[in-house]
NUDREN-223149 format. One record per residue (C-alpha): x, y, z; residue in three letters. Coordinates in pm, whole numbers, plus 50000, padded with zeros to 5 digits. Example, Ala and Ser with C-alpha at 12.3 -4.5 7.8 and 13.67 -1.06 7.14 Angstrom:
! NUDREN-223149
512304955050780Ala 513674989450714Ser 
This chain:
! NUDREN-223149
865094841263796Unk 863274822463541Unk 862164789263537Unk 864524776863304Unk 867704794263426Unk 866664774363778Unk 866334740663591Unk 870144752163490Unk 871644757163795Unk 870314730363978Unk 870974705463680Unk 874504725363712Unk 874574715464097Unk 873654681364071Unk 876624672063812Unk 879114691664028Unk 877404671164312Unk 877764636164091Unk 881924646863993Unk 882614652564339Unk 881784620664484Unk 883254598764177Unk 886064617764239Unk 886444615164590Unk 885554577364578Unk 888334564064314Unk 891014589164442Unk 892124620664300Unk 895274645364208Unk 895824680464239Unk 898764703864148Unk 902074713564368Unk 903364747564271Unk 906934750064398Unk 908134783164478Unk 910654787864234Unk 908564771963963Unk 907534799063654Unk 903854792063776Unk 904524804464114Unk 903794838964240Unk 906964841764376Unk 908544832764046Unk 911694854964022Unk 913744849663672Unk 916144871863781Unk 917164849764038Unk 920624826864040Unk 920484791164075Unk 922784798064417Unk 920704826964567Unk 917624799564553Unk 919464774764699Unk 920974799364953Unk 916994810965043Unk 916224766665067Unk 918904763765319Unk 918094792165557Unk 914484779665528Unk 915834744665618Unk 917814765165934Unk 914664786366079Unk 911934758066074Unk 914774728066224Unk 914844757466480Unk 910694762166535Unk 910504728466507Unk 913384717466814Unk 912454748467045Unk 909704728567218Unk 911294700367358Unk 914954705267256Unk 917864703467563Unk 918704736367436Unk 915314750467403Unk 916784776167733Unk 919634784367489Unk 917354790367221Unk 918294819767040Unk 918404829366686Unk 918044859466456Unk 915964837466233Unk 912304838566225Unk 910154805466149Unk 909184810165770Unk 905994791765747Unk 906504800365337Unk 907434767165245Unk 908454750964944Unk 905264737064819Unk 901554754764786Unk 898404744564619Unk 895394769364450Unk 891984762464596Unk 889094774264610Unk 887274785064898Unk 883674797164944Unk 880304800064736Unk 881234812464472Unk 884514795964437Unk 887334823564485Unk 890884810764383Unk 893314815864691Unk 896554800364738Unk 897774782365036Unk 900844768865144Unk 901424729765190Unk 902824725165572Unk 902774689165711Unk 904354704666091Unk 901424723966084Unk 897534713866223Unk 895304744266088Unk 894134757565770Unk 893964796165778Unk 893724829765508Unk 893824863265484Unk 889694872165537Unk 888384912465480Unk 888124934065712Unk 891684933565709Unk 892854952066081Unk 896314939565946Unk 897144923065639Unk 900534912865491Unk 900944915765103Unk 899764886864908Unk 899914889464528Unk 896414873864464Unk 893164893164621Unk 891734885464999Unk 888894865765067Unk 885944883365209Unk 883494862465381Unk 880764883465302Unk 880244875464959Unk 880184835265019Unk 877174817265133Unk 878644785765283Unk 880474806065522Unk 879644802065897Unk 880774817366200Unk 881644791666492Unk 879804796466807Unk 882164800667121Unk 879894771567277Unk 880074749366986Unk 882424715067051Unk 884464727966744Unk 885854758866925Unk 886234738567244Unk 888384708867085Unk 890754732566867Unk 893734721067090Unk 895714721466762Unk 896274759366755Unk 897424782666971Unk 894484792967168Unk 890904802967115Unk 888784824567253Unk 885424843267244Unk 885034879167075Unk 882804896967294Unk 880064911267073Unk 879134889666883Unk 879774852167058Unk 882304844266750Unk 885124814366826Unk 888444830066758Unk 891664815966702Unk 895394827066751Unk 898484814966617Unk 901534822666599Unk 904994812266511Unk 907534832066652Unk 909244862266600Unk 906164880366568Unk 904654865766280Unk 900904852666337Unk 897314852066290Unk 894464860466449Unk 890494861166319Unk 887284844066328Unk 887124803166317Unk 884324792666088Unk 883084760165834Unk 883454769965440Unk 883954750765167Unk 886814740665022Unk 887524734464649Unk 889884712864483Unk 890894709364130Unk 892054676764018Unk 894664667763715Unk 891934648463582Unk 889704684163543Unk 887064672263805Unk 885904693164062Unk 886234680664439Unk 884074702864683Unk 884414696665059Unk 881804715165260Unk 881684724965594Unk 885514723465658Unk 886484742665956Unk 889114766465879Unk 890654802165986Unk 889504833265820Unk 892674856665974Unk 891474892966007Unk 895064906566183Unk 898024886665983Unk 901834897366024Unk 904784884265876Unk 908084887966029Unk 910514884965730Unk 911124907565443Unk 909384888865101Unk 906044887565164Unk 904734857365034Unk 902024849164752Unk 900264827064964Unk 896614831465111Unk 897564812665424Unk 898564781065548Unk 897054747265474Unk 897964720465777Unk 898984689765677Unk 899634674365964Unk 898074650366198Unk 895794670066438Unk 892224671366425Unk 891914700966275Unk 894034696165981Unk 893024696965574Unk 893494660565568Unk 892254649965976Unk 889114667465882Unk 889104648165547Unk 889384615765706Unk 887184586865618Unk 886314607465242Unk 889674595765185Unk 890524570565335Unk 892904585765562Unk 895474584365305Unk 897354610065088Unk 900814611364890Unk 903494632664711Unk 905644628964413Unk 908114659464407Unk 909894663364125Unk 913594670464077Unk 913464711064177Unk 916004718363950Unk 913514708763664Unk 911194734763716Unk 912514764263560Unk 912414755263230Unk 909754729963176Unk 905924724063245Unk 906594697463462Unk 904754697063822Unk 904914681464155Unk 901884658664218Unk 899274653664600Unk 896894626564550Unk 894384615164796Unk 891974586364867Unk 892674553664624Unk 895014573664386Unk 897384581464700Unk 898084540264789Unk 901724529464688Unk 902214497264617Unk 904354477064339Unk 907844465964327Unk 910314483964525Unk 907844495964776Unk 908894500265133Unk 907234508265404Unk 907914522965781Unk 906074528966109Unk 905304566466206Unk 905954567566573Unk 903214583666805Unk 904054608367038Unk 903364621167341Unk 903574657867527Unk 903944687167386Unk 901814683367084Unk 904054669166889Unk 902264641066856Unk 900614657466559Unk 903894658566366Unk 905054630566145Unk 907754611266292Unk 909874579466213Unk 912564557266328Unk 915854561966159Unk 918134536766283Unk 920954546966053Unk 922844561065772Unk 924934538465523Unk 927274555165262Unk 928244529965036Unk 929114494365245Unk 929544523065541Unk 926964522865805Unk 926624554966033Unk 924214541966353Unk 921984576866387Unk 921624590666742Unk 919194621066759Unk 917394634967053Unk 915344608267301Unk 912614626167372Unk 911064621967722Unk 907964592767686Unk 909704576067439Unk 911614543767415Unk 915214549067486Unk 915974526467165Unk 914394547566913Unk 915454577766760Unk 913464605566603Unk 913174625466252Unk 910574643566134Unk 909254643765742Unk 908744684365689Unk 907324689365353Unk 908774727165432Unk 912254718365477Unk 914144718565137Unk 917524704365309Unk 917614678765564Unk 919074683765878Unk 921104662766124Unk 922144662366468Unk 925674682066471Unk 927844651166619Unk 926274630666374Unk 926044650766067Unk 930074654866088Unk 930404617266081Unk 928214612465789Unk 929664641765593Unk 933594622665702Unk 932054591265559Unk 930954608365209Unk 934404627865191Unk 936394592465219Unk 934014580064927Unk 934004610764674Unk 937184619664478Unk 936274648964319Unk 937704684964360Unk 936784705764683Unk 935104737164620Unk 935574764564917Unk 932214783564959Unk 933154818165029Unk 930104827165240Unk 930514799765481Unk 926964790665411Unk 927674752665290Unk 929934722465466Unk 930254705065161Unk 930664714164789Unk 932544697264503Unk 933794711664141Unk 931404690163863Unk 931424684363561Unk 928244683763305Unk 927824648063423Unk 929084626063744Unk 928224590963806Unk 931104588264123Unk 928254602164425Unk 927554580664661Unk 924144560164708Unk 923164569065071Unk 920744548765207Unk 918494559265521Unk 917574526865734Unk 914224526465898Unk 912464503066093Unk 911674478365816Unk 912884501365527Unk 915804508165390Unk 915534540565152Unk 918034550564866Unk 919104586264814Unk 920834589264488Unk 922624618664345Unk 919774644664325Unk 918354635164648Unk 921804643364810Unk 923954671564614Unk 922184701964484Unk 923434721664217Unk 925034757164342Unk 925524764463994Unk 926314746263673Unk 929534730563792Unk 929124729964159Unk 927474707864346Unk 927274708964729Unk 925674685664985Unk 922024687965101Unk 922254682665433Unk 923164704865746Unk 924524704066103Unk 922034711666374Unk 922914720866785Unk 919324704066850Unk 918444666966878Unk 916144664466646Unk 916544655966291Unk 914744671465972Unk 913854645765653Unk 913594676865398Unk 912114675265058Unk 915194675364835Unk 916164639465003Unk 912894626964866Unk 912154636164562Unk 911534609464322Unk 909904590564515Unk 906364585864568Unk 905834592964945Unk 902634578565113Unk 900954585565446Unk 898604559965600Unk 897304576365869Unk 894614543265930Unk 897314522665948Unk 899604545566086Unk 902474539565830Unk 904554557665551Unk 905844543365238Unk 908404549464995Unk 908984539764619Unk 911524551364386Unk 909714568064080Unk 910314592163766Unk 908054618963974Unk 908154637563602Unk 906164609563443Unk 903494596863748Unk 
């Protein structure tokens, strides 16, 4: 190499090196791909509006049921012909190694590792963008099966030592035969922000999955699985201090993104702090047992439809007070679901207050559906009651569209305790996770326009 093409890359290094950190310090966006979006993989126009909502539901169904299995009353009972779908409704591209190669990965806040398909492949599902292969990157490093990194992974399933070649290993899996197994190793991960700067993060430790089986039918676009949620060995744990210890989603109204350019937005650092008029803000209750500590839970003390308030009773899980009651934010949960007892008494309460025409759903699939016209105004404001927040669900946040003139409610009975806060209940609104202070916030927002 001559001297001047070395002047170029390291000049090229040092300004990458220079955007990074300015990035990093004031904050920074990236992209959410939703599933159904044009710009996703998985982007089927063939598809009718109600065979995508029928897919969001059973998604909704198989992870309330992963979720519950753990700790629920039932979990002997436990049976299902469901298998937890870790495709979820919301993945980012990255890049990962040196050179940057462009994977994607799916957004999953119940989950505490960040894993992807890695050559050699001994088993490899279908993904529609190439695999990673390690050997071409040179940030990546093996994990000794000494090192404290293998020893503290209590976040996954297990680890252990491959015996040639003293390599950490890791295995998950998530029922129903779908899993991953491979090497556990630091690479670099890199981000591309709406602004167009570049945000590298080296050393990250992450999963490159060698044997990789999926137990449904679609095989999904995605590289793998980014964690999101609070265990040490999450994207945004192991991000930490760099940002503050903060991040934040605006989802936009999913029925917007077939025929526009619009996006979802996941900021970090300073740009993920919500604040302003109409912020509220609630507690995220720690945990204990079972590892689900590392989920993201709060205390719902209610349900009001209208002037009528529904007290919520979910599970009381063992180590916690007896006063509080439990649901979990799952960014991979389009619907939200409800304890069975009390879902029917919420879904009584919005019967008494809507007056429009039933519509019978032939499959069975949905409790609730109405005959609409172009426009309705006569839905009910549902507000979910926190401790010290009180959050409004309006129209699009609690009906989803089956199809142009039928709208049917987004929420669903569960026989387990524990309730599900899905996606379509939040969307516009900018959603904030503190984990310094240990708090989430809420603030109704035009998700199209932040």
């Amino acid at each position: 190499m001559s001297h001047f093409s070395s002047f170029i890359v390291i000049f090229f290094c040092i300004s990458c090196s220079i955007v990074t950190s300015n990035a990093i310090n004031s904050g920074f966006s990236i992209e959410l791909i939703h599933r159904d979006s044009y710009k996703s993989p998985l982007y089927n126009p063939t598809q009718t509006k109600s065979q995508r909502i029928f897919n969001a539901l059973h998604r909704s169904i198989n992870r309330a049921n992963y979720m519950n299995k753990e700790y629920s009353p039932f979990k002997n009972k436990f049976e299902s012909s469901l298998s937890y779908n870790p495709e979820g409704d919301y993945f980012l591209s990255y890049l990962v190694g040196t050179p940057p190669f462009k994977v994607y990965g799916l957004l999953d806040t119940g989950s505490n590792f960040i894993w992807l398909q890695c050559k050699p492949c001994n088993i490899c599902y279908n993904q529609t963008s190439p695999i990673f292969n390690p050997s071409k990157s040179s940030t990546y490093q093996n994990i000794s099966c000494f090192s404290k990194t293998c020893k503290s992974l209590d976040s996954v399933e297990s680890t252990s030592c491959s015996k040639d070649d003293n390599v950490c290993e890791y295995a998950i899996e998530y029922g129903y035969g779908t899993k991953s197994q491979g090497d556990v190793s630091f690479e670099t991960i890199t981000l591309n922000s709406t602004s167009g700067s570049i945000v590298s993060f080296p050393k990250l430790t992450i999963g490159c999955g060698h044997t990789n089986i999926l137990s449904w039918e679609n095989k999904g676009p995605s590289s793998g699985i980014i964690g999101f949620g609070k265990g040490p060995t999450s994207f945004i744990k192991q991000l930490g201090s760099l940002i503050d210890d903060k991040f934040s989603h605006c989802l936009i109204d999913n029925e917007d993104y077939q025929n526009s350019n619009l996006s979802s937005k996941l900021s970090f650092g300073a740009a993920a702090i919500v604040s302003g008029d109409l912020v509220v803000s609630t507690p995220m209750i720690k945990m204990v047992g079972n590892n689900q500590k590392d989920y993201y839970y709060l205390n719902l003390k209610a349900f009001s439809v209208g002037k009528k308030r529904i007290k919520y009773r979910g599970f009381k899980n063992e180590g916690v007070n007896a006063s509080t009651h439990n649901i979990l934010v799952d960014s991979g949960s389009p619907l939200t679901i409800l304890p069975r007892n009390f879902y029917y008494r919420l879904e009584s309460a919005v019967k008494k207050v809507v007056k429009l025409e039933r519509f019978q759903d032939d499959t069975d699939e949905y409790k609730l559906c109405y005959k609409t016209t172009s426009e309705q105004s006569n839905f009910p404001v549902l507000t979910m009651h926190f401790s010290g927040a009180d959050v409004k669900l309006y129209s699009n946040g609690v009906f989803l569209s089956l199809s142009e003139r039928v709208k049917c409610f987004a929420f669903y009975p569960s026989d387990y305790g524990l309730g599900l806060l899905g996606n379509k209940a939040v969307m516009n609104h900018l959603v904030g996770y503190d984990l310094k202070n240990n708090i989430m916030s809420f603030k109704p927002i035009d998700c199209s326009k932040y």
